[in-house]
TIVO-2410 file (N, C-alpha, C; in nm, 3 decimals):
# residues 67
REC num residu      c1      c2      c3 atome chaine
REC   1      X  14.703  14.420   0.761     N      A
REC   1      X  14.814  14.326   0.756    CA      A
REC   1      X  14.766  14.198   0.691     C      A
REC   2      X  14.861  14.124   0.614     N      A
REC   2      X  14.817  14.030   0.531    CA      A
REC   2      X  14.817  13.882   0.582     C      A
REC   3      X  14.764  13.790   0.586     N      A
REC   3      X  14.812  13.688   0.636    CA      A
REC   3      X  14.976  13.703   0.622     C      A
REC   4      X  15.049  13.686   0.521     N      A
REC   4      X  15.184  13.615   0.491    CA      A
REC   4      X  15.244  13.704   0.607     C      A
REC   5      X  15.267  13.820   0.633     N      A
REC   5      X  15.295  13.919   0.701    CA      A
REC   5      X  15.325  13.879   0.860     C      A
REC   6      X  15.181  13.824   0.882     N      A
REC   6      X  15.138  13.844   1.038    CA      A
REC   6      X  15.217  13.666   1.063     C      A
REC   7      X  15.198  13.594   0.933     N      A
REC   7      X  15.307  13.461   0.988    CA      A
REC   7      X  15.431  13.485   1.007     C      A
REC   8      X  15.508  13.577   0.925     N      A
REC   8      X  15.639  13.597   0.912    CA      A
REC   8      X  15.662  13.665   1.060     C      A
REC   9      X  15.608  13.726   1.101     N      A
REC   9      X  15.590  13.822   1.227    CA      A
REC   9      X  15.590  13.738   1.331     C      A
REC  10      X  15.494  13.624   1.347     N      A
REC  10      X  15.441  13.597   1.459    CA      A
REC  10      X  15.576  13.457   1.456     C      A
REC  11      X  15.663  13.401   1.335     N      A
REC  11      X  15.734  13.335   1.408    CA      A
REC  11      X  15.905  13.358   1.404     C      A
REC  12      X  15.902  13.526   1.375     N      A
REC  12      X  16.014  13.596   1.387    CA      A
REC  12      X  16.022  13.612   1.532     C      A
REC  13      X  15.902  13.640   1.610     N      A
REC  13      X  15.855  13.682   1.706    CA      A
REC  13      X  15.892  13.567   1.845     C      A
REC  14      X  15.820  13.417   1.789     N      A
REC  14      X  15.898  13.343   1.860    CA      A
REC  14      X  16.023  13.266   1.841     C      A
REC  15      X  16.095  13.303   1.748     N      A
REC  15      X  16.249  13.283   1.731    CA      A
REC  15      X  16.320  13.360   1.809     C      A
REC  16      X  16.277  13.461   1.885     N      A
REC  16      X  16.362  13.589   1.957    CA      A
REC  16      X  16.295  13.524   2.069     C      A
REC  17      X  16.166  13.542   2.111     N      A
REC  17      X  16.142  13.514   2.257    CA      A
REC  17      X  16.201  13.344   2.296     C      A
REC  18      X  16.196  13.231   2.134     N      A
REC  18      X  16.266  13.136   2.255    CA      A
REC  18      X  16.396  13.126   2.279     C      A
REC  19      X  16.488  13.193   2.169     N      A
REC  19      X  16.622  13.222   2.227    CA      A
REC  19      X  16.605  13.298   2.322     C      A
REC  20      X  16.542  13.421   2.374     N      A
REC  20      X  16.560  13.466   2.510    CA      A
REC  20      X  16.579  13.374   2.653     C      A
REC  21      X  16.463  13.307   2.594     N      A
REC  21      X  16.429  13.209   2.730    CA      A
REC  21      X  16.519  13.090   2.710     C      A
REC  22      X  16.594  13.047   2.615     N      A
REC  22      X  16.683  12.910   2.627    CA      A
REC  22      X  16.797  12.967   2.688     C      A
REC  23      X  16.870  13.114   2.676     N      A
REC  23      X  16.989  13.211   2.740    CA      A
REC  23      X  16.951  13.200   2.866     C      A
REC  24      X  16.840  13.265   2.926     N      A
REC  24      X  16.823  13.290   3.041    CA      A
REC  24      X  16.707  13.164   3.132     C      A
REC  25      X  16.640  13.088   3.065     N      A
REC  25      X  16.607  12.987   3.163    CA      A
REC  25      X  16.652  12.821   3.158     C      A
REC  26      X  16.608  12.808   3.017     N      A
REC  26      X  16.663  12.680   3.003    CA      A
REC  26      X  16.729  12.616   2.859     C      A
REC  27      X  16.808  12.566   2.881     N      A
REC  27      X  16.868  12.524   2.707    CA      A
REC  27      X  16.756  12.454   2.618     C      A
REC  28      X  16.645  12.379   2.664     N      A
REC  28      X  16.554  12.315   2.649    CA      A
REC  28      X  16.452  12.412   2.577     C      A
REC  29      X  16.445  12.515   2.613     N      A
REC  29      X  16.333  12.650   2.522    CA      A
REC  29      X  16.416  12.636   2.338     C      A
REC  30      X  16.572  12.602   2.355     N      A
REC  30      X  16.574  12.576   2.210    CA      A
REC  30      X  16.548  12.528   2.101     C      A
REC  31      X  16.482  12.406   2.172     N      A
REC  31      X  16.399  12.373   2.106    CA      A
REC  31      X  16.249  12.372   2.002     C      A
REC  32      X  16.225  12.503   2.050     N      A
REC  32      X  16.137  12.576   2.012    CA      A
REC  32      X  16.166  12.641   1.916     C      A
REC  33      X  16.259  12.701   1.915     N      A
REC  33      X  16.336  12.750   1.788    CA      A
REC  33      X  16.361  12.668   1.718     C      A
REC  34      X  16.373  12.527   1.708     N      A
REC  34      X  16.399  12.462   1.612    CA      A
REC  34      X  16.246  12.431   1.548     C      A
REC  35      X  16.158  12.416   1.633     N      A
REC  35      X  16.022  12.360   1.578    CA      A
REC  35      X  15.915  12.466   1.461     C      A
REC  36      X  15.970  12.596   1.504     N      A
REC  36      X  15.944  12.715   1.446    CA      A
REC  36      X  15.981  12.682   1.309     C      A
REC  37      X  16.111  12.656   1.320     N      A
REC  37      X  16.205  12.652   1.195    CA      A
REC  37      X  16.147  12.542   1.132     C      A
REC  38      X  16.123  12.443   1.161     N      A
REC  38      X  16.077  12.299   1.065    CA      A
REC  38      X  15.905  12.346   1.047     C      A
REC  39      X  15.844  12.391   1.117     N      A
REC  39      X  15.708  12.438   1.079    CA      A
REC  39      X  15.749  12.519   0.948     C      A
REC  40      X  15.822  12.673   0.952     N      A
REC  40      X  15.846  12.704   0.815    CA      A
REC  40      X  15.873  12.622   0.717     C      A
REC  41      X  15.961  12.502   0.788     N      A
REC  41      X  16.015  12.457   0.575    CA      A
REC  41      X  15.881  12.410   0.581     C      A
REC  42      X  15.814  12.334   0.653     N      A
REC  42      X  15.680  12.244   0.636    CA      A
REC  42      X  15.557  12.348   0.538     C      A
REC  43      X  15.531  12.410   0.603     N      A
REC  43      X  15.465  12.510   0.506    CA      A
REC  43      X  15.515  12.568   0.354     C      A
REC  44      X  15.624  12.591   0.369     N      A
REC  44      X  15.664  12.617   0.248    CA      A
REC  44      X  15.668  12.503   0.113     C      A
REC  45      X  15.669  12.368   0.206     N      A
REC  45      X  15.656  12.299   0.104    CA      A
REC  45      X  15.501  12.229   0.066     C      A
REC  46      X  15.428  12.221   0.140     N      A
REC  46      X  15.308  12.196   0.183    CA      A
REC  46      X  15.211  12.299   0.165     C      A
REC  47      X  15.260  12.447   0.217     N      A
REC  47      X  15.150  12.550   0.202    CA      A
REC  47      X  15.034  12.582   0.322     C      A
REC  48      X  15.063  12.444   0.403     N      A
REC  48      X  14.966  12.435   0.524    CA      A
REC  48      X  15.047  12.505   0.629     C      A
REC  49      X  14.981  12.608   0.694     N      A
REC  49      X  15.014  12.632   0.870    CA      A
REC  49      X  14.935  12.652   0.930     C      A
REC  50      X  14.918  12.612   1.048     N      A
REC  50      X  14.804  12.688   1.130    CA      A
REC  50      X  14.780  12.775   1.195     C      A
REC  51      X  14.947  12.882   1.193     N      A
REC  51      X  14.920  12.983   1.232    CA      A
REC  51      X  14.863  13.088   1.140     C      A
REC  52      X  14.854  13.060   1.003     N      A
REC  52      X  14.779  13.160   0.882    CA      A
REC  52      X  14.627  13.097   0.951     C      A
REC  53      X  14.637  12.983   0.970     N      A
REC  53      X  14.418  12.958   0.996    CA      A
REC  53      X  14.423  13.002   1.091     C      A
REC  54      X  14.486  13.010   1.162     N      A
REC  54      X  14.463  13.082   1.288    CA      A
REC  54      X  14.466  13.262   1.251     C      A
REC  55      X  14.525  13.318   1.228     N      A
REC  55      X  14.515  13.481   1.144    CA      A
REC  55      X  14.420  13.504   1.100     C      A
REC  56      X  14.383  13.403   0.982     N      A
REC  56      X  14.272  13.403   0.885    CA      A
REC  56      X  14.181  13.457   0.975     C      A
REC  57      X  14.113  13.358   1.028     N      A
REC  57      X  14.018  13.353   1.126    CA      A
REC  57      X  13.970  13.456   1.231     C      A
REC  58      X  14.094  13.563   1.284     N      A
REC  58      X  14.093  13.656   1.349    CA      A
REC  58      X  14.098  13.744   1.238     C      A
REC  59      X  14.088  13.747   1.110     N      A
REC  59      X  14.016  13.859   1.029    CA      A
REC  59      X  14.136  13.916   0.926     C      A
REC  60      X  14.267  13.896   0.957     N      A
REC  60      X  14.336  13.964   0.843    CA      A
REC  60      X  14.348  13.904   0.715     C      A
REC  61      X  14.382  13.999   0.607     N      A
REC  61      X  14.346  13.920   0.469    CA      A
REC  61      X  14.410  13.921   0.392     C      A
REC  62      X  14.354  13.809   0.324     N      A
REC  62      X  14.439  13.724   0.253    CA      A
REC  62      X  14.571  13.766   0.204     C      A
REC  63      X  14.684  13.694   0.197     N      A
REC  63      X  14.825  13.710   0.130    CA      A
REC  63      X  14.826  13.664   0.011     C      A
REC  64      X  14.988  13.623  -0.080     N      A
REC  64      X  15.053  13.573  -0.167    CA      A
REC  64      X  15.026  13.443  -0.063     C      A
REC  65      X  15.104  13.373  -0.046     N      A
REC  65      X  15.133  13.219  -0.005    CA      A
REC  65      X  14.982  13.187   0.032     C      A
REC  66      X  14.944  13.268   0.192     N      A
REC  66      X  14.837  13.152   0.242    CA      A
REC  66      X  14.706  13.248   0.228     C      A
REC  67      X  14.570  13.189   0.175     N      A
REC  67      X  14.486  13.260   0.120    CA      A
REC  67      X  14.364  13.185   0.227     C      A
***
């Protein structure tokens, strides 16, 4: 799995689990979903995330976007 992959994954991943938890515990978890969302544009315009250095680092390799 490629970096770009395992980012797209990992914050598809918490877009579903924090809408779960803003439905069922608190409206306040929506927020999380929003921060997800502004981390993407941030990277996209920037190129920086730290969840790719964080991937990186646990060994998967390199993508298109984050290398």
């Amino acid at each position: 799995m490629t970096i770009d992959r395992a980012v797209l994954m990992f914050a598809g991943v918490m877009v579903i689990v924090s809408l779960a938890l803003g439905f069922y515990i608190s409206p306040y978890w929506y927020l999380l979903t929003g921060f997800v969302g502004l981390n993407l544009i941030q990277a996209s315009m920037t190129g920086f995330c730290p969840a790719a250095i964080v991937f990186k680092r646990l060994g998967c390799k390199a993508g298109v976007a984050f290398k």
